[in-house]
ROFI-680459 format. One record per residue (C-alpha): residue number from 1; residue in three letters; x, y, z. Coordinates in pm, 1 decimal. Layout:
num:NUM | residu:ALA | east:X | north:Y | up:Z
...
This chain:
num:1 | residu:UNK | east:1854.4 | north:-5445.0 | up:-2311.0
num:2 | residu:UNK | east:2058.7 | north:-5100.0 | up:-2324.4
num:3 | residu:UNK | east:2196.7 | north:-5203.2 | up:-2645.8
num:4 | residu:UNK | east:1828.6 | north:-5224.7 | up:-2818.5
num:5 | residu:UNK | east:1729.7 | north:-4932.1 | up:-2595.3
num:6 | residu:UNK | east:2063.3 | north:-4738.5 | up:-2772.6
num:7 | residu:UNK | east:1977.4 | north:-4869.1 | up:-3096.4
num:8 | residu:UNK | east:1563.1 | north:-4696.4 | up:-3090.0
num:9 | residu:UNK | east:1741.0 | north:-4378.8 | up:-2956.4
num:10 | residu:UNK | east:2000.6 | north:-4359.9 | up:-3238.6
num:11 | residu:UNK | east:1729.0 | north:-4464.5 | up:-3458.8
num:12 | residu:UNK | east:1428.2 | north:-4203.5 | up:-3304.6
num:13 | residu:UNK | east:1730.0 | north:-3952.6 | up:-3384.9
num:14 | residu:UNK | east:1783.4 | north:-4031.2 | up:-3730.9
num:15 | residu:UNK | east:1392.2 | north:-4012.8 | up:-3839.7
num:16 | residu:UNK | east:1393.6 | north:-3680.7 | up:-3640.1
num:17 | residu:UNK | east:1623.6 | north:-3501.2 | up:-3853.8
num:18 | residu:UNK | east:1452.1 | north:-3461.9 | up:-4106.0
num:19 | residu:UNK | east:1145.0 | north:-3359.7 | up:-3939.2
num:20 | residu:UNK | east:1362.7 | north:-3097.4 | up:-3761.9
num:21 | residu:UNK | east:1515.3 | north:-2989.3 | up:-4082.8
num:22 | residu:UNK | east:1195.2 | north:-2903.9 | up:-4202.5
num:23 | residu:UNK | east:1060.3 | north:-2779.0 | up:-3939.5
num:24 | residu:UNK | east:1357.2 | north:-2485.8 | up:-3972.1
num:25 | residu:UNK | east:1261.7 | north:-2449.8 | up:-4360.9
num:26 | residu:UNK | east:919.1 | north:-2386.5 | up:-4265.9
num:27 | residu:UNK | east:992.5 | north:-1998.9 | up:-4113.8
num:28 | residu:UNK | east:1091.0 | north:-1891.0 | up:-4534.9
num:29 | residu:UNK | east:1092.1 | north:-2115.0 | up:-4809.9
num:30 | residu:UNK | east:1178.7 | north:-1834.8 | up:-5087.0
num:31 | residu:UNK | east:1252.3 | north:-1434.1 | up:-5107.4
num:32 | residu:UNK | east:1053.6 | north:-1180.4 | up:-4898.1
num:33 | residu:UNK | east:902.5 | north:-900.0 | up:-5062.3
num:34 | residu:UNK | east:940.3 | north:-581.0 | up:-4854.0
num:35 | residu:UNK | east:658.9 | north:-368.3 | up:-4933.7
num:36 | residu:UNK | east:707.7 | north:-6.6 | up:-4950.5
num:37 | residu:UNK | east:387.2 | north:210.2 | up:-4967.7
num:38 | residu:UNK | east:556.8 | north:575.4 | up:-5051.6
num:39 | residu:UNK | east:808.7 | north:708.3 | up:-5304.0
num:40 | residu:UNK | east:1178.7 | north:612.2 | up:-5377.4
num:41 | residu:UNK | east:1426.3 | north:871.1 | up:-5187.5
num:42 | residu:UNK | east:1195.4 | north:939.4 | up:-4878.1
num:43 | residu:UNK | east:1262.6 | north:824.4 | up:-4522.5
num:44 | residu:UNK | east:1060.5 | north:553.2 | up:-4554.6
num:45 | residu:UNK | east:1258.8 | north:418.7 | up:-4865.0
num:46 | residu:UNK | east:1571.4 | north:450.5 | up:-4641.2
num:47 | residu:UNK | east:1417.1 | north:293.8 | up:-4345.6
num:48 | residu:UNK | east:1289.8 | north:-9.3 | up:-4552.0
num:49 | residu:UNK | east:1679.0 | north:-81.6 | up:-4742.7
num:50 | residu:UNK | east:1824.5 | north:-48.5 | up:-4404.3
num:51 | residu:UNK | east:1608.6 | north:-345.5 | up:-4249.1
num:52 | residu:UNK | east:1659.7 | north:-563.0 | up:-4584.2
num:53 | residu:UNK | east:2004.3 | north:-553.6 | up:-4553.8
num:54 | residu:UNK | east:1986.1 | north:-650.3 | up:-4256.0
num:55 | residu:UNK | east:1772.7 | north:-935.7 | up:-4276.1
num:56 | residu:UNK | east:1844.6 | north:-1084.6 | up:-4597.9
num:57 | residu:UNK | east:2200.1 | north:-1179.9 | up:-4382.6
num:58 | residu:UNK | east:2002.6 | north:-1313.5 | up:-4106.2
num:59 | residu:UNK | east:1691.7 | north:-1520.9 | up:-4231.1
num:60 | residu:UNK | east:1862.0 | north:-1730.1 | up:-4547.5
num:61 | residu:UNK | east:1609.6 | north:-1549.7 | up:-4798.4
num:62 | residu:UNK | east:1629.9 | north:-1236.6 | up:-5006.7
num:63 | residu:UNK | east:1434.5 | north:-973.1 | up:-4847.2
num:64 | residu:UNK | east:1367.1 | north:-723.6 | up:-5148.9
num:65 | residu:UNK | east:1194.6 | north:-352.6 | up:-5119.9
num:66 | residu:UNK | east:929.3 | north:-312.7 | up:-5315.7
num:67 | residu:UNK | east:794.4 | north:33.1 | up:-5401.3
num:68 | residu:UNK | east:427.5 | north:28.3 | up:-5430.8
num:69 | residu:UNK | east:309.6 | north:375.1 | up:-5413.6
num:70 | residu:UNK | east:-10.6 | north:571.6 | up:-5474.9
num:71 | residu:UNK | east:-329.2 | north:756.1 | up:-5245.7
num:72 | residu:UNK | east:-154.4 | north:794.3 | up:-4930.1
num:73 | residu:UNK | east:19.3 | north:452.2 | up:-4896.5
num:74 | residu:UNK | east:-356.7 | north:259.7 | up:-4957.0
num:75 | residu:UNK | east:-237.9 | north:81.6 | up:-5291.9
num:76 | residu:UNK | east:66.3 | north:-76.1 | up:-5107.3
num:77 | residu:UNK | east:-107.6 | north:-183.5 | up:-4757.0
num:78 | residu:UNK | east:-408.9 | north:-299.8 | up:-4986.1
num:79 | residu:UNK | east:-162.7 | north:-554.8 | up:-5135.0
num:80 | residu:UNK | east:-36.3 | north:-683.6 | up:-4850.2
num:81 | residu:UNK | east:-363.7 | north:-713.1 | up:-4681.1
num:82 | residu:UNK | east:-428.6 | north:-927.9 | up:-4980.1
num:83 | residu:UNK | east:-127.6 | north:-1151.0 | up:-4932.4
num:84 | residu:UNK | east:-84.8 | north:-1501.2 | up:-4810.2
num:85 | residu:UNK | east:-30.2 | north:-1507.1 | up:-4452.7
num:86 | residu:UNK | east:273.3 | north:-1689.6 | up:-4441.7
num:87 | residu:UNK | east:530.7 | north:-1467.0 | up:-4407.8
num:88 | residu:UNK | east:644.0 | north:-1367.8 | up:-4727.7
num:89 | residu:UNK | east:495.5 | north:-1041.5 | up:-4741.2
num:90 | residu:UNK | east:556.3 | north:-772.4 | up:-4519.8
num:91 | residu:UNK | east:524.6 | north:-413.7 | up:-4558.1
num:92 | residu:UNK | east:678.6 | north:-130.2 | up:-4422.4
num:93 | residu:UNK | east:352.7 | north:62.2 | up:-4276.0
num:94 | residu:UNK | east:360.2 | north:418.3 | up:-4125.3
num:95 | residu:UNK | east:190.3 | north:553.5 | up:-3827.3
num:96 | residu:UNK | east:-40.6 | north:732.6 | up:-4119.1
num:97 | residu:UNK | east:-127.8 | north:431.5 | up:-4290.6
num:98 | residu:UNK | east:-200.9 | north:267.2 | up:-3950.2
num:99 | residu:UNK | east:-351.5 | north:477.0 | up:-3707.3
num:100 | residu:UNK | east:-442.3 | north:839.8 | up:-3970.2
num:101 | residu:UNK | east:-558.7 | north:756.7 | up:-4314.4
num:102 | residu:UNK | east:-869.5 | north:537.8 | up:-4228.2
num:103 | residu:UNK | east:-994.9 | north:765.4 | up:-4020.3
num:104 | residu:UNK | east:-986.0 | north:1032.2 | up:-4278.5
num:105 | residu:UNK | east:-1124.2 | north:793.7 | up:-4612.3
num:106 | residu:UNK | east:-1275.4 | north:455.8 | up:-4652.3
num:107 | residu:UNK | east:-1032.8 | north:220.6 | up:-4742.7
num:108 | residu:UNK | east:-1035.5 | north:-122.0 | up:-4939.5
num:109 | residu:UNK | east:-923.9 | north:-329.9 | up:-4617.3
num:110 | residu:UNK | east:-1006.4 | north:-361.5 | up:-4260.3
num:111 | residu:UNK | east:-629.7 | north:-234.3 | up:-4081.1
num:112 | residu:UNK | east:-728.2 | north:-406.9 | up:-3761.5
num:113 | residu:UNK | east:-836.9 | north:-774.2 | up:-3914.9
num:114 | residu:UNK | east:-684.4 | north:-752.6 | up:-4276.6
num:115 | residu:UNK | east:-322.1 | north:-680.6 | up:-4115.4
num:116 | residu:UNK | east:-92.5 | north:-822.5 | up:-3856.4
num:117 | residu:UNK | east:118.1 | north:-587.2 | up:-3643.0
num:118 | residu:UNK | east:428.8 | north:-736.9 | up:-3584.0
num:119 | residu:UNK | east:706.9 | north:-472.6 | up:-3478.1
num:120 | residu:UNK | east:759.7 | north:-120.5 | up:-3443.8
num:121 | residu:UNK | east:1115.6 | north:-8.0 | up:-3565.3
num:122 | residu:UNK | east:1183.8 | north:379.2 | up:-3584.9
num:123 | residu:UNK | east:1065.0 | north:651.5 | up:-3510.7
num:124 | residu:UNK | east:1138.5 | north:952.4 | up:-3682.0
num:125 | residu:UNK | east:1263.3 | north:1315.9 | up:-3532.0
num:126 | residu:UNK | east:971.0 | north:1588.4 | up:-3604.1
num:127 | residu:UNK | east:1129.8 | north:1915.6 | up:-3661.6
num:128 | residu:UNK | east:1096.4 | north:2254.2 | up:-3812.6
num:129 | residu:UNK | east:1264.6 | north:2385.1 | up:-4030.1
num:130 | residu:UNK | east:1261.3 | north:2735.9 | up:-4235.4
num:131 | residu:UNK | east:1417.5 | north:2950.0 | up:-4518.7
num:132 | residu:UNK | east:1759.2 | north:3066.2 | up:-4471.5
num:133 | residu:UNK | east:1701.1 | north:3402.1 | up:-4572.5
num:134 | residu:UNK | east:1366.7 | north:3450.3 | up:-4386.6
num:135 | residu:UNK | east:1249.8 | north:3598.6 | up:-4113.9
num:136 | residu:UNK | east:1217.7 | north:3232.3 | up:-3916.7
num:137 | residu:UNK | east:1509.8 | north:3202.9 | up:-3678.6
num:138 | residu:UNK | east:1301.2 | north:3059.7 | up:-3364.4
num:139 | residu:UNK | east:990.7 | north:2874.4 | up:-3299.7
num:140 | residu:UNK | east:864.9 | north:3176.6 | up:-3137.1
num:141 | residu:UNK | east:863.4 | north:3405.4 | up:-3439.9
num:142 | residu:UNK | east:685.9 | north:3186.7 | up:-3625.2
num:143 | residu:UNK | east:395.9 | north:3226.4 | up:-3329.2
num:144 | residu:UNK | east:442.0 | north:3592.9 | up:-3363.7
num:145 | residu:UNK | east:455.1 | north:3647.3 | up:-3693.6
num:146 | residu:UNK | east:153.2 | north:3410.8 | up:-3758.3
num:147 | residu:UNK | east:-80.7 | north:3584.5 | up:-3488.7
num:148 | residu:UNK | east:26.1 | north:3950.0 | up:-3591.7
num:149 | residu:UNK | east:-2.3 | north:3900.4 | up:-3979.0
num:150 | residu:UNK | east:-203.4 | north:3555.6 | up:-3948.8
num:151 | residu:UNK | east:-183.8 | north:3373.5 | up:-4338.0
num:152 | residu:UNK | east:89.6 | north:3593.5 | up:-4403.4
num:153 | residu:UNK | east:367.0 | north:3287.0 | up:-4350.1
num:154 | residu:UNK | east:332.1 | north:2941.5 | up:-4564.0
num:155 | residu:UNK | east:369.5 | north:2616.8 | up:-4396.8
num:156 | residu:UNK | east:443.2 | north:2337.1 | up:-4617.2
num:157 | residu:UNK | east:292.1 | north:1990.5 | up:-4621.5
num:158 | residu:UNK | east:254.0 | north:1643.4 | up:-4807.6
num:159 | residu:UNK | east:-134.1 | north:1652.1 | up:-4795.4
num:160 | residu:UNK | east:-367.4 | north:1574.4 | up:-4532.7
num:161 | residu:UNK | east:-338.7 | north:1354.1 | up:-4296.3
num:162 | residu:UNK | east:34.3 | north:1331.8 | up:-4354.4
num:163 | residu:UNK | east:239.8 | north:1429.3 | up:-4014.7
num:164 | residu:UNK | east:375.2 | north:1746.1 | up:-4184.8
num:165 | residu:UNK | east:37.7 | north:1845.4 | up:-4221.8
num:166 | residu:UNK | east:-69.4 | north:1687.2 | up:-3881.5
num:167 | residu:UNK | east:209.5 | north:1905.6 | up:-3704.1
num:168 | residu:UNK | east:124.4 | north:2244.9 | up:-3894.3
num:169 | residu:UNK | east:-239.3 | north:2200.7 | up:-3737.3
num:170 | residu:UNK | east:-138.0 | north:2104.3 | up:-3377.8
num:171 | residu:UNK | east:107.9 | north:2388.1 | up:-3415.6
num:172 | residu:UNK | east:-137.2 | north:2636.7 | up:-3493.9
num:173 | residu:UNK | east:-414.1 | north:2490.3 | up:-3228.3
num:174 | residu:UNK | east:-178.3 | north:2495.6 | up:-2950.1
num:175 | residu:UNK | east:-10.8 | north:2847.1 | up:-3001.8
num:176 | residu:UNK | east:-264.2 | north:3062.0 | up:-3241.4
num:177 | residu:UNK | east:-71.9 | north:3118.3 | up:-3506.8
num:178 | residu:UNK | east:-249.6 | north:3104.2 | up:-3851.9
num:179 | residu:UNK | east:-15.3 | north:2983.5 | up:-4130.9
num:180 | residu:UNK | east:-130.9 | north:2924.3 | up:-4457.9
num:181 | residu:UNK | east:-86.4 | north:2554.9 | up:-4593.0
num:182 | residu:UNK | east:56.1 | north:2472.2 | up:-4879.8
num:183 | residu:UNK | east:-10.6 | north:2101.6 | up:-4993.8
num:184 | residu:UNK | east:274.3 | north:1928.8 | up:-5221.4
num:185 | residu:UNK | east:259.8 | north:1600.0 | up:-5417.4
num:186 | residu:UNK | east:620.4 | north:1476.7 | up:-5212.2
num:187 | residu:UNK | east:861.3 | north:1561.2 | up:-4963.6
num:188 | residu:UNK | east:1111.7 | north:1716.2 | up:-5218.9
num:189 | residu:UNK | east:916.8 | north:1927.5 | up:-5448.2
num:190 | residu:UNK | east:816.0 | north:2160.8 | up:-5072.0
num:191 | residu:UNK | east:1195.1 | north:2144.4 | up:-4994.5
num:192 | residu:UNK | east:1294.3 | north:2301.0 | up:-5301.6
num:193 | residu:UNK | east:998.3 | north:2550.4 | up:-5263.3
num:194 | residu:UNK | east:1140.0 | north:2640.7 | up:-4911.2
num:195 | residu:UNK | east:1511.5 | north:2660.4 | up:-5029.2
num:196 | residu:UNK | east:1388.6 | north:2867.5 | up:-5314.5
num:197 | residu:UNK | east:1171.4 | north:3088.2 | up:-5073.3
num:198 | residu:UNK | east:877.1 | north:3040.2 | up:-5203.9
num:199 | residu:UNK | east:733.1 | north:2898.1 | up:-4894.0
num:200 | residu:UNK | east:843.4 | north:3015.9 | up:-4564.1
num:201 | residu:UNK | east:829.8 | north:2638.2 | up:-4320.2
num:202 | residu:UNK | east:784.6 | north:2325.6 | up:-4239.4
num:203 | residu:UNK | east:739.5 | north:2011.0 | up:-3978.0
num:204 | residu:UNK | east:833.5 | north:1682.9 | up:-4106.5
num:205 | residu:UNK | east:1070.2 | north:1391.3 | up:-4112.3
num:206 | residu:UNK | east:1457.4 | north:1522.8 | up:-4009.7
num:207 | residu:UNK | east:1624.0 | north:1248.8 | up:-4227.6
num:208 | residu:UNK | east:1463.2 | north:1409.4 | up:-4551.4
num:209 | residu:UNK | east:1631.1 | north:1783.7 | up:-4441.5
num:210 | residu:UNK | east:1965.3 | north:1659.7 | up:-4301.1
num:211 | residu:UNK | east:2153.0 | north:1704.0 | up:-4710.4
num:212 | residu:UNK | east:1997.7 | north:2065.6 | up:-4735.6
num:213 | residu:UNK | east:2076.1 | north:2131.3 | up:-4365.0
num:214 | residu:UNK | east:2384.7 | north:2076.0 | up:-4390.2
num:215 | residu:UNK | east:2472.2 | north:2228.2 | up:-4721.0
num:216 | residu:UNK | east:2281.1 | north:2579.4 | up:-4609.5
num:217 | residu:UNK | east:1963.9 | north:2517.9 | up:-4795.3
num:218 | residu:UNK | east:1749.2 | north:2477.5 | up:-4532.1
num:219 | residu:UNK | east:1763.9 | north:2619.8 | up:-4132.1
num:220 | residu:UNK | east:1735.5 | north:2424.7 | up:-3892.6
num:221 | residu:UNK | east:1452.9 | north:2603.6 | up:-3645.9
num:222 | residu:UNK | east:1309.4 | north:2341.3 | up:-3342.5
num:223 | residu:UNK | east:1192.5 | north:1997.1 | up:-3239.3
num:224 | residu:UNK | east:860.9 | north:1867.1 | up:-3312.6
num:225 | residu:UNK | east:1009.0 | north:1561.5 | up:-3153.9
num:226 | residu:UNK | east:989.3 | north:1482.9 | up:-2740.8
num:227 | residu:UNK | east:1415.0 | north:1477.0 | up:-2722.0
num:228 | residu:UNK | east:1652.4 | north:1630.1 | up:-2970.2
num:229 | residu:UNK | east:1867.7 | north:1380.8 | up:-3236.4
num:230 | residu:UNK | east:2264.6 | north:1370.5 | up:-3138.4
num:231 | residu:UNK | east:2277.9 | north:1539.7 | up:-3496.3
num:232 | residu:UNK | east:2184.8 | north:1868.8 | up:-3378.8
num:233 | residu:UNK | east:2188.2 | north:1808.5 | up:-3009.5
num:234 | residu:UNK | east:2163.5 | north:2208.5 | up:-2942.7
num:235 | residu:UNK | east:1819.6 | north:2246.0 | up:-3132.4
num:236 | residu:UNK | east:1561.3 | north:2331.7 | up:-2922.3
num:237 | residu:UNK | east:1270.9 | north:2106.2 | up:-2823.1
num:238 | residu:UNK | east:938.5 | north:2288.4 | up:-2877.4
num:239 | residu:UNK | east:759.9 | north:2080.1 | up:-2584.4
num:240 | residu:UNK | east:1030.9 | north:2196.5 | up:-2366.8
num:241 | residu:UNK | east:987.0 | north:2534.8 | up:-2441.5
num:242 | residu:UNK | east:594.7 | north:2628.8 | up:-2307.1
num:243 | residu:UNK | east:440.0 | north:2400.4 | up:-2526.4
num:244 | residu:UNK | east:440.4 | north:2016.1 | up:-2309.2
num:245 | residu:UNK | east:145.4 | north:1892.7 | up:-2573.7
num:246 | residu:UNK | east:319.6 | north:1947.4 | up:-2903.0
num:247 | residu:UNK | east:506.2 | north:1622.2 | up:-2938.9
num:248 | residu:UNK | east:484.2 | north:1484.6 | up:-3290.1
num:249 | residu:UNK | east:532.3 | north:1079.3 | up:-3305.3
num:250 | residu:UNK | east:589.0 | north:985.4 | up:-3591.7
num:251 | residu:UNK | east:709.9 | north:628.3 | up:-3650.7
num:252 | residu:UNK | east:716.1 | north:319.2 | up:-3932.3
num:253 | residu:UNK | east:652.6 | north:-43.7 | up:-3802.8
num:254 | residu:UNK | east:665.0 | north:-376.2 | up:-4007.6
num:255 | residu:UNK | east:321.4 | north:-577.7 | up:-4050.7
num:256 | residu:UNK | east:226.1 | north:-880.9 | up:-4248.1
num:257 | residu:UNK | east:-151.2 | north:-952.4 | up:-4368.6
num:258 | residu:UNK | east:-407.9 | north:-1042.9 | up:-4122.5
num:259 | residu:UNK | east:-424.5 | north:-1395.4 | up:-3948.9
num:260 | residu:UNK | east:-59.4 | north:-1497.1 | up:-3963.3
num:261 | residu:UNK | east:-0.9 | north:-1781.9 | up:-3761.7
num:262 | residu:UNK | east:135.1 | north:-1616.1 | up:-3401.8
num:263 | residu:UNK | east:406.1 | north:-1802.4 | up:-3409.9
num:264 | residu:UNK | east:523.6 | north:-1702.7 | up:-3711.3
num:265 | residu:UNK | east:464.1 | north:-1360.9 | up:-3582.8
num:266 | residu:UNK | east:701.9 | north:-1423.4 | up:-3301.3
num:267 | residu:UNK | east:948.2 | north:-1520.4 | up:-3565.2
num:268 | residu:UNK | east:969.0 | north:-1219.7 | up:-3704.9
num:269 | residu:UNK | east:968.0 | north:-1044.1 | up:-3446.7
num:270 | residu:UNK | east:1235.4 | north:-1170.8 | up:-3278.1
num:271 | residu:UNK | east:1455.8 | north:-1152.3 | up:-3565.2
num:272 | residu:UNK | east:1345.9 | north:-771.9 | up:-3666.6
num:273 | residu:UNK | east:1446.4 | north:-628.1 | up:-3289.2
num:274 | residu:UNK | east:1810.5 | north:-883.1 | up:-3356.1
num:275 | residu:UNK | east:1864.1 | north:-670.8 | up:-3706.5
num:276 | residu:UNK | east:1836.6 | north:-363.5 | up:-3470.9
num:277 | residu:UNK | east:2087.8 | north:-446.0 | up:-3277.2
num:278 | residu:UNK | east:2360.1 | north:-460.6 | up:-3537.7
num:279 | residu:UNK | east:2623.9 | north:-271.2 | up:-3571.8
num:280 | residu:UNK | east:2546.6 | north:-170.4 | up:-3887.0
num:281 | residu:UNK | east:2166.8 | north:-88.0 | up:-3816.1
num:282 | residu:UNK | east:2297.4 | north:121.2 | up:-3515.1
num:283 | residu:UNK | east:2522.2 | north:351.8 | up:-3708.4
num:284 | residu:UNK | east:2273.3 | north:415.8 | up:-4061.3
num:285 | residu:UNK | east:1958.5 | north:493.2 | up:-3818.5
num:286 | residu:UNK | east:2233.8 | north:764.2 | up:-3581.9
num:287 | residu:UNK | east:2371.1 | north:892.2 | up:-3920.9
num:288 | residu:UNK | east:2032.3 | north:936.8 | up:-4090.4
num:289 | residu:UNK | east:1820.1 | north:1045.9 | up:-3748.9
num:290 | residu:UNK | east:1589.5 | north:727.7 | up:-3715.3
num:291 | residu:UNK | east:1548.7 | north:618.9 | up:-3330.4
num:292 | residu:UNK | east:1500.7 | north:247.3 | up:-3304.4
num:293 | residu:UNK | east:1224.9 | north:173.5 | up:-3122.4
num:294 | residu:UNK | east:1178.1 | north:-259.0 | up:-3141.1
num:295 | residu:UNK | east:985.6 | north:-425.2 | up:-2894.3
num:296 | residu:UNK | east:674.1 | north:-662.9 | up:-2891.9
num:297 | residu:UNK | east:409.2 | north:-671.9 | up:-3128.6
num:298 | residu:UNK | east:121.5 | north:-628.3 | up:-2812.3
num:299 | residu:UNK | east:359.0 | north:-294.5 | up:-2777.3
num:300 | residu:UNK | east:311.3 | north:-213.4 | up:-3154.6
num:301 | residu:UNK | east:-103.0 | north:-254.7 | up:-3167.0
num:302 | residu:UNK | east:-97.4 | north:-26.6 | up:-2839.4
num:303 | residu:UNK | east:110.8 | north:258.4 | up:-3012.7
num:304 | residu:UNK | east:-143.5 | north:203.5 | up:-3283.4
num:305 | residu:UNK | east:-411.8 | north:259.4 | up:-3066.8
num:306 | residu:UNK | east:-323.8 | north:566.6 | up:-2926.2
num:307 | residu:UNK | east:-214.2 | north:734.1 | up:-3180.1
num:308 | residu:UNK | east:-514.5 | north:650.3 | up:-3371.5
num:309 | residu:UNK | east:-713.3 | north:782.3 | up:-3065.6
num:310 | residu:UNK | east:-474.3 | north:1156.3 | up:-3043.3
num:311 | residu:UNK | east:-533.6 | north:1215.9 | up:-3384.8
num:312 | residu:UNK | east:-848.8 | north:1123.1 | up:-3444.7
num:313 | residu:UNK | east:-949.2 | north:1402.9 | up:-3197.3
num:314 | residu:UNK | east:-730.5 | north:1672.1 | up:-3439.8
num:315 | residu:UNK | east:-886.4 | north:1530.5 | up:-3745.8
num:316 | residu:UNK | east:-1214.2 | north:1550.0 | up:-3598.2
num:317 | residu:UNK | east:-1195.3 | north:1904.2 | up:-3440.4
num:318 | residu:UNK | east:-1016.5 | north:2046.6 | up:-3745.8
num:319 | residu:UNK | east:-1260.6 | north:1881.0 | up:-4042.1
num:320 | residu:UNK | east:-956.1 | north:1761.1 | up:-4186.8
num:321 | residu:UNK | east:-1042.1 | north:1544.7 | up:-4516.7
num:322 | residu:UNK | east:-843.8 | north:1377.2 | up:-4797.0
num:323 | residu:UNK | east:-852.9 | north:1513.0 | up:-5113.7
């Protein structure tokens, strides 16, 4: 009797391995594409070839960036909202493209049906920064330059709804300073206008200023962010300074298209916030001031939630359209 009773159990075993086998192939059969909704060179860009690195050791696939740019990250997130559900899709999605832009035009997808959050991974450092040869050496002259002379000072931006533009208008609400806004196609055309002196400031994403930072191009001014990077650890943080409410969070999370089985979800959640915790991961996001941020994806839809709820207000009291 326990010989026949070893024999099934061998035997259950052996028809169970294959089962299992393909149970395991069922997370990725083939390459991931990594959508990216903005521009080559940005911080997003960065963010996105940092994770892929990443996983493409860890899940047995290719992940693969994918560049799909054009009106304000809407042609990319329309693609993957488009997508199969199963996993093999995934985009790189910004706190605009989640929480800013479809509040501010109507867009060819439904963010809250048509998409799946699944982690939050960085969050980028706000900060100001200014001409070298201006008059801008503190957060404070900017305030009293823009109430005495107000319009006199530029403050550049990527367009509206974008957090550089987001931040000028907070800025400005909070402290009553009137800046004039300059709107720019990309990140690096307004830098060169603001090394060049052509425009005077502006809030946006510290990995993007770091090479002109540190090469003179660009001062360094203030935080937009709640905590300074250990890059410039001295720089001081605006919402420590008098003004609590100006904290700018600006952050890039990884969804897939809407209805993906949750435990797929789970999946890739669990091995997004593992890539985090590499060595590797840990060192690009210090050396290129990203904050990792991970977590679950309930934590991710309630970040999405209130953000979409804090700037909705601005958008709202401030008639702020897209173009």
């Amino acid at each position: 009797m326990t010989r026949k009773r070893l024999f099934a159990a061998l035997a259950a075993a052996l028809i169970a391995l294959p089962i299992a086998a393909q149970a395991q192939d069922t997370f990725l059969r083939r390459e991931v594409r990594f959508l990216n909704a903005f521009a080559p060179g940005g911080t997003s860009d960065l963010l996105g070839r940092i994770l892929a690195d990443q996983l493409s050791q860890q899940v047995g696939q290719r992940v693969v960036v994918e560049n799909r740019t054009g009106a304000a990250g809407v042609i990319g997130t329309q693609e993957v909202a488009r997508a199969a559900p199963d996993g093999h899709t995934i985009l790189l999605a910004s706190m605009g493209i989640m929480s800013i832009t479809p509040q501010m035009q109507q867009v060819p997808y439904d963010v809250d049906q048509d998409l799946t959050p699944i982690v939050n991974v960085a969050s980028v450092y706000n900060i100001l920064v200014a001409n070298p040869n201006g008059p801008i050496h503190t957060w404070q002259d900017l305030v009293r330059i823009g109430r005495e002379r107000p319009g006199s000072l530029s403050c550049a931006t990527v367009g509206p709804g974008s957090s550089q533009q987001l931040s000028c208008v907070l800025f400005q609400s909070l402290t009553g300073a009137r800046l004039e806004q300059i709107s720019y196609r990309g990140g690096t055309p307004a830098i060169l206008d603001i090394t060049a002196g052509r425009v005077e400031v502006m809030f946006g994403n510290m990995p993007e200023y770091m090479g002109q930072i540190r090469a003179g191009g660009l001062r360094a001014i203030a935080y937009g962010a709640a905590e300074p990077s250990p890059l410039l650890p001295e720089l001081p943080v605006i919402s420590r300074q008098g003004q609590p409410d100006f904290v700018i969070h600006n952050w890039f999370g990884i969804v897939g298209p809407g209805r993906m089985n949750p435990e797929l979800v789970a999946r890739w959640n669990a091995e997004i916030n593992r890539a985090m915790q590499a060595p590797e991961v840990q060192r690009r996001f210090v050396e290129n001031g990203l904050q990792r941020l991970g977590g679950t994806p309930q934590a991710f839809i309630d970040q999405i939630r209130a953000d979409r709820a804090k700037w909705g207000r601005i958008i709202r009291e401030h008639n702020i359209r897209a173009e």
